[in-house]
N, C-alpha and C positions, 0 to 999 in steps of 0.2 A: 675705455678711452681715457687717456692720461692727459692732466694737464697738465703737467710738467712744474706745477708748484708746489716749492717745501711743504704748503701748508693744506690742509682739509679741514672743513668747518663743522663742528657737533653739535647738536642740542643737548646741553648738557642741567636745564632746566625748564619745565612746563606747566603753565598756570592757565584757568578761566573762572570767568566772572556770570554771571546771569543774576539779572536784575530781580530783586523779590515779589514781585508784580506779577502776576500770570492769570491772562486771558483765555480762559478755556476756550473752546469752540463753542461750545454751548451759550457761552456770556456775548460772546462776538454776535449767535443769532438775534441777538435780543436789542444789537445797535444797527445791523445791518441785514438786508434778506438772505439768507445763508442756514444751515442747520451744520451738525456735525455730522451728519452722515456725508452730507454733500461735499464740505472741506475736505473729511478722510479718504473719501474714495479718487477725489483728485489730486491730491497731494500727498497725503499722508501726515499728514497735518494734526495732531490733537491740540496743541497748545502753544504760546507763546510767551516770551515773558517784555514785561514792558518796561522801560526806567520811568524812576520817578521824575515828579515836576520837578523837582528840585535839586535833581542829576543832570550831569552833561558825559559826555562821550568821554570825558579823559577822566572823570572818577570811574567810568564802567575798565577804560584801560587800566588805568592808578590799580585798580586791586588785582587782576589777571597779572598784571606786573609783580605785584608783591606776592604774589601766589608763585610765579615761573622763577623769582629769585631766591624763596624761600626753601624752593625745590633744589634749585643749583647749590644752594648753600652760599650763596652772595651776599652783595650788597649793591648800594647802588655806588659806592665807590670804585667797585669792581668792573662796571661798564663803561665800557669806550663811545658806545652811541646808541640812542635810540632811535627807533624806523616804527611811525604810527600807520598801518595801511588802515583809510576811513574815506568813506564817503558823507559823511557827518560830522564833520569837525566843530567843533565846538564853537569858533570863529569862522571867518574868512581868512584870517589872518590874525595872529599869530598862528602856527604854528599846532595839533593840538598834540606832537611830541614836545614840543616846549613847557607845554603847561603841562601833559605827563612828568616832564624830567624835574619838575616845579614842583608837582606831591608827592611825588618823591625821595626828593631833599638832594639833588644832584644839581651840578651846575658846569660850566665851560667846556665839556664834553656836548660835540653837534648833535642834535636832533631835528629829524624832518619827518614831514607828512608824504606818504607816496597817495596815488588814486587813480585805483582803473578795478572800482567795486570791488564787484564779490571775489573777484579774480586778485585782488591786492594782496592778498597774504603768496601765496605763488610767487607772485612778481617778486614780493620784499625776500623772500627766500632766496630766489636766484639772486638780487642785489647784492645781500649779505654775505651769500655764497661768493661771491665777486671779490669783494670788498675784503673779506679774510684769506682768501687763496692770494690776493695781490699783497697782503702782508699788511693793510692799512689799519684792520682793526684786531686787537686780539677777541672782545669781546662785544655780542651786539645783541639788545634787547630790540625784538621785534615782534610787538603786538599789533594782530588785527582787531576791530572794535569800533563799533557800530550802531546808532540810537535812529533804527531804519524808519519808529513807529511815528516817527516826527516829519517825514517827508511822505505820508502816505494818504491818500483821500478815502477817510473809513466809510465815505459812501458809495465807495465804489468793490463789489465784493471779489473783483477778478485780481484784484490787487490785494487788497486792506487785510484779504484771509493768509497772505502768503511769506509775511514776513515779522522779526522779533528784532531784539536788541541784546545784545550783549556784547563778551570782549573774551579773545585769547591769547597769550603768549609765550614768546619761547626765550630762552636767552643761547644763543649760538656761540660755541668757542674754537679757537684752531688751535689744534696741533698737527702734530707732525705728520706730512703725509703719507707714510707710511702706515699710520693706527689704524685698525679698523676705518672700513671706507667715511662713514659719513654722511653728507650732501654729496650724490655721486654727479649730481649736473641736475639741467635744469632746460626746459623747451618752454617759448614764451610766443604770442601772437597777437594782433591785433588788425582789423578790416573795419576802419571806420563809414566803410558802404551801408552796413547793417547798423548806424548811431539811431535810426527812426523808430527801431522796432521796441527798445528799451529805453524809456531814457526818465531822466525827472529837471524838470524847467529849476531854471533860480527861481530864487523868491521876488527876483523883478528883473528886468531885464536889456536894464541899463540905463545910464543918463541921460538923456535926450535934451542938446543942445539950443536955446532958441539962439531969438534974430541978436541978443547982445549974448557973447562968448563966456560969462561970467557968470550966468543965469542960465544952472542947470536944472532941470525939472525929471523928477521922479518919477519913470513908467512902473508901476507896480501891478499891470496886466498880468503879467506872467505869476505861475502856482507854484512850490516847492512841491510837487506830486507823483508820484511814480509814475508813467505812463506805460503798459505794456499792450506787445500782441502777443500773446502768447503763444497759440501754435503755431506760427512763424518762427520764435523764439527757442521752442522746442525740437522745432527739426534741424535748424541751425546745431544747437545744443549739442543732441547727440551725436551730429557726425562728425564738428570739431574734435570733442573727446575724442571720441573715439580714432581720430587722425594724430591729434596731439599723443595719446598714450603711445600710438606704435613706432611715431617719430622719435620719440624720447629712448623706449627700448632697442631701437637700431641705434639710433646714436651713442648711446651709453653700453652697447653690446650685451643685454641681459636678454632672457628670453622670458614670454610673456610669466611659461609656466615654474618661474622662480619669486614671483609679486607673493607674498606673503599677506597682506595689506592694502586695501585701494582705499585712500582715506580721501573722496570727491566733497566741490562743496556740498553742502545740504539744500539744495535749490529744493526741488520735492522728489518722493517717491517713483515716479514716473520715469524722470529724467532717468535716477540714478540705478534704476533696474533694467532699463533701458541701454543706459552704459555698459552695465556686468552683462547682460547680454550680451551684448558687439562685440566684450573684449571675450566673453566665453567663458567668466571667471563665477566663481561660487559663491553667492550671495552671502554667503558666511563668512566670507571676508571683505566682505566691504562693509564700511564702518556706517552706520545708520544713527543719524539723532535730530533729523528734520522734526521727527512725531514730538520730540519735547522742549522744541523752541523755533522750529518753523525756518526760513530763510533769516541770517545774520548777516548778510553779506560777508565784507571781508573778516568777520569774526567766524563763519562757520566750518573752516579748516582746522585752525587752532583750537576749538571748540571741539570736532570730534576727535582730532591728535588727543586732547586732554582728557577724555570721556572714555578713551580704551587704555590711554595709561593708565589713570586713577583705578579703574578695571583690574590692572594688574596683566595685559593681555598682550604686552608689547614683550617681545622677548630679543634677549642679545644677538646680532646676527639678522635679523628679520627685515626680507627688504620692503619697505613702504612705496608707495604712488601714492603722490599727493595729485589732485589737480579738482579745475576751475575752470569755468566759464563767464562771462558777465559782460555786462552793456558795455559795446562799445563796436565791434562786440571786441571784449579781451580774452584770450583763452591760456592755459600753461598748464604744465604738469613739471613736479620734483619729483628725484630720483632720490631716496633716504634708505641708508643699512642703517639702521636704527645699533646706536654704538653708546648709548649713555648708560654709565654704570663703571 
């Protein structure tokens, strides 16, 4: 499917970050009712890694960034924009691409935060993809990146076992549309009917007005908590994918048995064999790294992207499936002939 723009968007640099902190499963039994047998056989799970007290989400970005620049052979004078996909931003506000483009040493080039979770890196893909096919940017750093362990109740073990922290990134370039394909397109979703089944409260839940207009009072009932159902979650899960992947391949005119790569998020084990079943494909090509950092949300795409290049296992020509699922619910899958080099 052509889109008729001079331009096509590349990944022409790839970085991640994981925090130096790691919670074994074993260590996790010892805070909450849980063992390692029982985490791994449900998820697939061995381990997580946690930031430090004295990290925020855009240092865990800041270094994935400097790792995906250093790969591109850049700088950060070299980008047009940066795009933070977080469910954890460092603020409310500012911005936590601002304060990226801040430790960075960049300045008057836009930066923004996107959020629709684990599914954020997806979404930012296809944005970017947008945004260079329309001519707008030549250059766009877009890291997903994550500090999940701070919105989670570790008393609670259906949650607290299923999730990490960290950060990935890419720097995306266009040329010519004619090169080597690219980002070949991109399928995006969202059915806010299912917001109940996944969600995590603010940390309060608004200002609540009295009898004089000027005298706001602080409800701080509400938790910053993950709240799930899980196998509700689950069944939803895989029949999306499994929808979204075939949309994307009709649309984009490939056929299944040309996927070289299915790089899904890393929710758990279950989910993602469960996928490579529906679509029929060989586990041998689907990229696995839940077992050494658990759910990252919107970091866990660029994370396992980063985990098979560093690998050395991505080769010229090779076509990828990226895709995601996450609360909202938000679902998507990219189309990527892997063209850097």
């Amino acid at each position: 499917m052509s889109s008729g723009s001079p331009f096509s968007s590349h990944i022409v640099g790839v970085g991640g970050y994981l925090p130096e902190r790691i919670l074994s499963n074993d260590e996790l039994s010892t805070m909450v009712e849980t063992s390692d047998e029982w985490i791994r056989e449900r998820t697939g799970i061995r381990q997580r890694h946690i930031i430090a007290k004295d990290q925020h989400t855009s240092d865990l970005a800041t270094e994935a960034a400097k790792q995906a620049l250093d790969d591109a052979g850049l700088t950060i004078d070299d980008i047009d924009a940066i795009i933070v996909a977080t469910t954890t931003p460092d603020l409310i506000f500012p911005s936590t691409a601002s304060i990226v483009q801040y430790k960075l040493g960049g300045k008057d080039f836009p930066a923004w935060d996107i959020q629709a979770v684990c599914s954020g890196f997806v979404y930012g893909l296809a944005q970017v993809d947008g945004m260079i096919r329309g001519g707008m940017f030549e250059r766009i750093l877009l890291i997903g990146a994550e500090s999940m362990s701070r919105i989670l109740d570790w008393q609670d073990r259906l949650t607290c076992v299923l999730f990490g922290d960290g950060a990935g990134a890419v720097v995306l370039e266009a040329r010519a549309s004619d090169a080597p394909n690219g980002v070949i397109g991109s399928v995006l979703h969202c059915d806010g009917s299912y917001r109940h089944l996944l969600m995590a409260q603010h940390s309060y839940s608004g200002s609540v007005p009295g009898e004089d207009p000027t005298d706001f009072q602080l409800d701080s009932a509400g938790v910053a908590a993950i709240e799930m159902k899980g196998n509700e979650v689950f069944r939803v899960a895989v029949t999306k994918l499994g929808e979204v992947v075939g949309e994307a391949l009709e649309r984009y005119g490939v056929e299944q048995s040309e996927i070289d790569w299915l790089v899904p998020h890393q929710a758990n084990i279950r989910i993602l064999k469960a996928t490579a079943k529906k679509l029929k494909m060989n586990q041998n090509q689907m990229v696995v790294t839940v077992n050494h950092h658990a759910n990252t949300s919107a970091a866990s795409v660029p994370l396992a992207l980063n985990h098979i290049y560093r690998e050395g296992k991505l080769k010229q020509g090779q076509l990828l499936l990226l895709e995601a699922f996450a609360s909202g619910f938000a679902w998507g899958a990219n189309l990527v002939r892997w063209s850097k080099g």
